[in-house]
C-alpha positions in Angstrom: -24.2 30.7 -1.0 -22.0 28.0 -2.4 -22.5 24.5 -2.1 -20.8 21.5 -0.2 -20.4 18.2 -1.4 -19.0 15.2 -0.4 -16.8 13.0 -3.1 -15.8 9.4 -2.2 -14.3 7.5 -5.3 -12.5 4.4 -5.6 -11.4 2.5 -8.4 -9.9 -1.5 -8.9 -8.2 -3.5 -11.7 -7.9 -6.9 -12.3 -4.4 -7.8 -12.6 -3.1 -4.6 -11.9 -2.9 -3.7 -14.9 -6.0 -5.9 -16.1 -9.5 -4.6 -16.7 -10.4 -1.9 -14.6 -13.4 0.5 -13.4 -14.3 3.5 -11.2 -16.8 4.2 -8.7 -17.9 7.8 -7.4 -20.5 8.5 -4.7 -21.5 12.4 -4.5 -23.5 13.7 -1.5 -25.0 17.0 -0.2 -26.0 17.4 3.3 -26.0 13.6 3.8 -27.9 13.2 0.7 -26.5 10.7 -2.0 -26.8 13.1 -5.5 -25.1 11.2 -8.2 -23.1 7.5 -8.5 -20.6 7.4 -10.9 -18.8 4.0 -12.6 -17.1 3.5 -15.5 -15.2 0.7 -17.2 -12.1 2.1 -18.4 -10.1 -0.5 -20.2 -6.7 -2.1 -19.4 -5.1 0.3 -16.8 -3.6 -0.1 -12.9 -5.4 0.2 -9.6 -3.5 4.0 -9.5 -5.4 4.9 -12.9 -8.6 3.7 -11.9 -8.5 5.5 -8.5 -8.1 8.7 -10.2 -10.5 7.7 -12.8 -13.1 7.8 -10.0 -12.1 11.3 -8.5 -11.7 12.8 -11.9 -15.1 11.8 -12.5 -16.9 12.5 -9.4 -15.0 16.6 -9.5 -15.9 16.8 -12.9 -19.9 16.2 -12.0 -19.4 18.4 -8.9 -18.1 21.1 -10.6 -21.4 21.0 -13.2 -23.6 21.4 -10.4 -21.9 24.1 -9.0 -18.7 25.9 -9.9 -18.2 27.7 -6.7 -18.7 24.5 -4.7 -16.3 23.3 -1.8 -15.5 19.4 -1.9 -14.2 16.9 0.7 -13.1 14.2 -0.8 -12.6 11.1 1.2 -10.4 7.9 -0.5 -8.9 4.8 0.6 -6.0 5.4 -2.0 -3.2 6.9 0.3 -0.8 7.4 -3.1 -3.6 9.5 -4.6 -5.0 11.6 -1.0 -1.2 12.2 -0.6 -0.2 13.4 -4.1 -3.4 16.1 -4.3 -2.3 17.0 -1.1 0.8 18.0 -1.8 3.0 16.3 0.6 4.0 13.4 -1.8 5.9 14.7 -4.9 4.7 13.2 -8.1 7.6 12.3 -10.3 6.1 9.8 -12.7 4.7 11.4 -16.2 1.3 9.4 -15.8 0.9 10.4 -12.6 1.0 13.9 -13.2 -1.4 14.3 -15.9 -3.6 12.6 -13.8 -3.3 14.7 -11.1 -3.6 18.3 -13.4 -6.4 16.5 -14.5 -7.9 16.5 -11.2 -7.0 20.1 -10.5 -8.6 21.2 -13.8 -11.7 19.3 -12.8 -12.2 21.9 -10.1 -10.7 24.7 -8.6 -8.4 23.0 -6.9 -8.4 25.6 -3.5 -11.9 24.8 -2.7 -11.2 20.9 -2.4 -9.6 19.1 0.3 -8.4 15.2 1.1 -8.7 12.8 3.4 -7.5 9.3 3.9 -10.3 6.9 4.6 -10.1 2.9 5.7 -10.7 0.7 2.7 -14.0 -0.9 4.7 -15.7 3.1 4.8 -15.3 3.0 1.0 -17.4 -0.1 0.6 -20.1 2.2 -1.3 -17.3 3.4 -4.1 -15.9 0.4 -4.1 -18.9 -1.8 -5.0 -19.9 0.3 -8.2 -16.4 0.0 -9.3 -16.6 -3.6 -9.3 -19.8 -2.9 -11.0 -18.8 -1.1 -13.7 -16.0 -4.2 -13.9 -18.9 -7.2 -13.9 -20.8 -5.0 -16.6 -18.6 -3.9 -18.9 -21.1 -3.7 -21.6 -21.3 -2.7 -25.1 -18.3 -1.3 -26.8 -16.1 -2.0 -24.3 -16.6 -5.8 -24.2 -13.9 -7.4 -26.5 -14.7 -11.2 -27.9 -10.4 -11.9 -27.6 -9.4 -12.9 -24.1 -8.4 -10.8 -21.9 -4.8 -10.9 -21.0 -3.3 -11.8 -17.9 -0.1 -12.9 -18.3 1.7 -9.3 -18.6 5.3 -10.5 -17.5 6.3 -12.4 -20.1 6.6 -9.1 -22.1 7.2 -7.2 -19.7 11.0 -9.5 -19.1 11.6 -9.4 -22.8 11.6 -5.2 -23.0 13.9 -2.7 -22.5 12.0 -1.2 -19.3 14.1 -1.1 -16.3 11.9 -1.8 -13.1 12.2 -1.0 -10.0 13.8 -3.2 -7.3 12.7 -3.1 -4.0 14.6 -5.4 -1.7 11.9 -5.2 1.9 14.1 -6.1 4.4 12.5 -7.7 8.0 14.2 -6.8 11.2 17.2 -8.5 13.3 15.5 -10.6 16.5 13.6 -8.6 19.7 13.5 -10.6 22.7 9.7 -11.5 21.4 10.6 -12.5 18.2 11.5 -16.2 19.7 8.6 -16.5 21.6 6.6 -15.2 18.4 4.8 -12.4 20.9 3.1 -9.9 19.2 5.0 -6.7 18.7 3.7 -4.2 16.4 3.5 -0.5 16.1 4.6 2.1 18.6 4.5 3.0 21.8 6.1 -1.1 22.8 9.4 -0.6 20.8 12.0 -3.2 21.9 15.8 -2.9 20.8 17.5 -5.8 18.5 19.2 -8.8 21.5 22.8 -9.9 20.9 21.8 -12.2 18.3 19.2 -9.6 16.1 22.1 -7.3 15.9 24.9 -10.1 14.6 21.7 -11.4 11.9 21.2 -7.4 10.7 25.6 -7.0 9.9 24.4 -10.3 8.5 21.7 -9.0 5.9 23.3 -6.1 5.8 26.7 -7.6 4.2 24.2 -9.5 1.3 22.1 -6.4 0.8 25.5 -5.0 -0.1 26.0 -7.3 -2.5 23.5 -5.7 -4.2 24.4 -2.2 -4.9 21.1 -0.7 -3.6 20.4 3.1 -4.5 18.3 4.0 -1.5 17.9 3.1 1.7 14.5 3.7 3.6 13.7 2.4 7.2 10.8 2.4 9.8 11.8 4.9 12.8 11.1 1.7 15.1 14.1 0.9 17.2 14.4 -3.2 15.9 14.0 -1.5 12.1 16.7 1.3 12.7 19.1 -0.8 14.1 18.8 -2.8 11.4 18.7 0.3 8.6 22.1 1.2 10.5 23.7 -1.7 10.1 22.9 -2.5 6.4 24.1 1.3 5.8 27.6 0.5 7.4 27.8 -1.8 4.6 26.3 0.0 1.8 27.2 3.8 3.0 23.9 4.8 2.3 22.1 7.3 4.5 19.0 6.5 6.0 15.2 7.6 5.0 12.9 7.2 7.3 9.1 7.0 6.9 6.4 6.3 9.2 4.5 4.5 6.5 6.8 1.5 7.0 6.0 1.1 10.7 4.8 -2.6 11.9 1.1 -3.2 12.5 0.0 -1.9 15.9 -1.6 -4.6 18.0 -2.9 -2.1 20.7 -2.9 -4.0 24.1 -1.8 -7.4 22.8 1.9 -6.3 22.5 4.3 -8.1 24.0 1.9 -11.1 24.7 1.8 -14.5 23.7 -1.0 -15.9 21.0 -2.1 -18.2 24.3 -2.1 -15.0 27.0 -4.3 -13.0 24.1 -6.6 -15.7 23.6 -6.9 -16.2 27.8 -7.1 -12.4 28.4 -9.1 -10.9 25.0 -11.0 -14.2 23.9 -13.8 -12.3 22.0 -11.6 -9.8 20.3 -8.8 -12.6 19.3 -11.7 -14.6 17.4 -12.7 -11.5 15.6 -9.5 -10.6 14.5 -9.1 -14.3 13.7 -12.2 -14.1 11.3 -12.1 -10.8 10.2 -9.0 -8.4 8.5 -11.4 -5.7 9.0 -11.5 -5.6 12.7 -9.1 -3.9 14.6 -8.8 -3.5 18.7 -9.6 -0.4 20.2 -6.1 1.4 20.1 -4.7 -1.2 17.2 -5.1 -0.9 13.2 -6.8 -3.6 10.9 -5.4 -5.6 8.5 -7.5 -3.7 6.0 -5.5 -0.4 6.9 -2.1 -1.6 6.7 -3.2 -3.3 3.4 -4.0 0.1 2.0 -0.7 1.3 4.1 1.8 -0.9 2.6 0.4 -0.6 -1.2 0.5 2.9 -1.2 4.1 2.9 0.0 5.0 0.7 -2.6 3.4 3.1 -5.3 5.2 6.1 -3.6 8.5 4.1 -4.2 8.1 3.5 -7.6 6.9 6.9 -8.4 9.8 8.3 -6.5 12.5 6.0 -6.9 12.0 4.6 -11.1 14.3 2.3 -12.2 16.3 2.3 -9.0 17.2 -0.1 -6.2 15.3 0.5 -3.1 16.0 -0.9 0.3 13.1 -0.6 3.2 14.1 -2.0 6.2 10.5 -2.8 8.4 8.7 -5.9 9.7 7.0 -9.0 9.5 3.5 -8.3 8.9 4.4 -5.2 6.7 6.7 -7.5 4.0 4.0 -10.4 4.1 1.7 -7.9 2.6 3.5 -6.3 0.2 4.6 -10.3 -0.7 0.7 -10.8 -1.3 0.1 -7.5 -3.0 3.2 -8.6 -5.4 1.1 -12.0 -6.6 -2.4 -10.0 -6.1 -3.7 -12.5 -3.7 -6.8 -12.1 -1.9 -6.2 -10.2 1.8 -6.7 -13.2 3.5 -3.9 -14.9 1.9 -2.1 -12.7 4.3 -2.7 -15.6 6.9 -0.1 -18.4 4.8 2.9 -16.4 4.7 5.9 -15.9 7.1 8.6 -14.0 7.0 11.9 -14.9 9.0 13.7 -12.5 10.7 16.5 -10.5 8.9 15.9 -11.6 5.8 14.8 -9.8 2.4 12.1 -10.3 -0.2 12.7 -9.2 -3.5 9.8 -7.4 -5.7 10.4 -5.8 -8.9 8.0 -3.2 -10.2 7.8 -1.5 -13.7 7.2 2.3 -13.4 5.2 2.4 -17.0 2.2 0.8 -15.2 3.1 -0.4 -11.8 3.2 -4.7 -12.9 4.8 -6.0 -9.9 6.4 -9.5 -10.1 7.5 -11.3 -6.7 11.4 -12.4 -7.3 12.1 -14.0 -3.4 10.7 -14.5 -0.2 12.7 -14.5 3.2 16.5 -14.8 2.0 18.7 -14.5 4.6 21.9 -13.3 5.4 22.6 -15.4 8.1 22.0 -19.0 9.5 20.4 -19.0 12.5 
């Protein structure tokens, strides 16, 4: 009788690109059989992820050929790619994944998406194999971080994505929460003359591509911004706003009054998430994946995504590779755009601007 395994794999770099490692855990029956970790040079968080799946279905596969495999990751570019349901359009990509497939037969393997905080295991012997580089591998030059510089002076063309946050809600002035579905308020008066506002300077910019949450505030917006560019709207769920669970529509004050002990977890934690809300770990690994998928899918081109405050904070932080809690010193005003650009040779993003707006209110 064949065997099962379990595969979880992660992998990290340091600058993204920047030194980077891989971490595998295989297990059988609950049974931890082999850790993997490697350093692997300069490469992007994308390369090391797959690094760490490559390597965990190659070891499977020696065990037992006829083996079936459920892999669990916290990468949601690389469970959706092997898949099947996101195309892979960029060259490295694609090796990576045959790669994968060669490893083992790729019918008896399946994918799952897994928070980043049930990956902890993967995740720590990729940092391992980053603190002990070792041997060969460890150069005596520094090792660079400063990849822009270059980057400006060549002939790549990146990839501009211009995230645009939604017109006002009638929360937005009281700064209540509103986050994911089912509470899905409609742009006021003044949210709809701020997104003809935006959408007038987005414009301006000749965008390729236009890509919006399905949330009311966010398609109103989209429409407006594609009256101006006569773009059609794509939308994708991955772009939705943070769900807050039972604390939508209610003030800071009426959550701290009402949910005292979950509001000073959430306050010390971005792993913690209420009962029917999401973490700020999820829509970490949300929001970076979505900005992968772009790039893959859109190289070279100008992408609009019309979605929300917490969502464009994030990808803000992701753009500078600041720590997740960094999360907690932004703000984003409403109906304004942040520009990132992002090469599609090795995903370095570069933050351009934060919050312009179209309007003056």
């Amino acid at each position: 009788m064949a065997r099962h395994f379990s595969l979880t794999a992660d992998g990290g770099s340091r600058g993204n690109p920047g030194p980077a490692g891989y971490g595998a855990v295989v297990s059988e029956d609950g049974k931890i059989v082999a850790e993997l970790y490697d350093y692997i040079g300069i490469a992007t968080n994308n390369v090391a992820e797959y690094g760490g799946l490559i390597a965990g279905l190659i070891h499977i596969h020696a065990l037992d050929p006829d083996a079936t495999v459920e892999v669990k990751m916290d990468s949601k570019l690389v469970v959706e790619q092997m898949s099947g349901r996101w195309q892979i359009k960029h060259a490295d990509m694609r090796t990576l994944a045959q790669d994968a497939r060669n490893a083992h037969t790729p019918n008896l393997v399946s994918y799952a998406w897994i928070p980043r905080d049930l990956n902890s295991h993967a995740d720590r012997l990729a940092n391992k194999a980053l603190d002990s580089k070792g041997g060969a591998t460890q150069s005596a030059a520094p090792v660079q971080i400063n990849y822009l510089t270059d980057r400006l002076r060549s002939a790549e063309v990146p990839t501009m994505i211009y995230l645009v946050r939604h017109g006002e809600t009638i929360l937005t002035p009281d700064r209540k929460f509103s986050g994911g579905f089912p509470n899905d308020p409609e742009l006021t008066t003044v949210g709809l003359e701020q997104a003809a506002a935006v959408g007038q300077e987005i414009a301006k910019l000749n965008p390729d591509v236009l890509i919006s949450s399905p949330m009311k505030r966010a398609t109103q917006t989209a429409q407006a911004i594609s009256q101006s560019t006569h773009l059609p709207i794509i939308f994708d769920d991955i772009w939705v706003e943070l769900s807050f669970g039972h604390w939508d529509g209610l003030t800071t004050e009426e959550v701290r009054e009402n949910f005292g002990d979950e509001y000073e977890k959430w306050l010390c934690s971005t792993a913690f998430a209420m009962k029917d809300g999401e973490s700020h770990n999820s829509l970490a690994a949300r929001v970076e994946a979505g900005l992968d998928h772009i790039v893959d899918t859109y190289p070279g081109q100008k992408v609009v995504i019309v979605s929300h405050n917490m969502v464009a904070r994030h990808a803000i932080r992701i753009a500078v590779g600041a720590p997740i809690e960094s999360v907690f010193h932004i703000d984003v005003k409403p109906a304004s755009f942040t520009s990132i650009s992002v090469w599609p040779s090795d995903g370095l993003r570069a933050l351009r601007s934060v919050s312009e707006s179209g309007h003056l209110r």
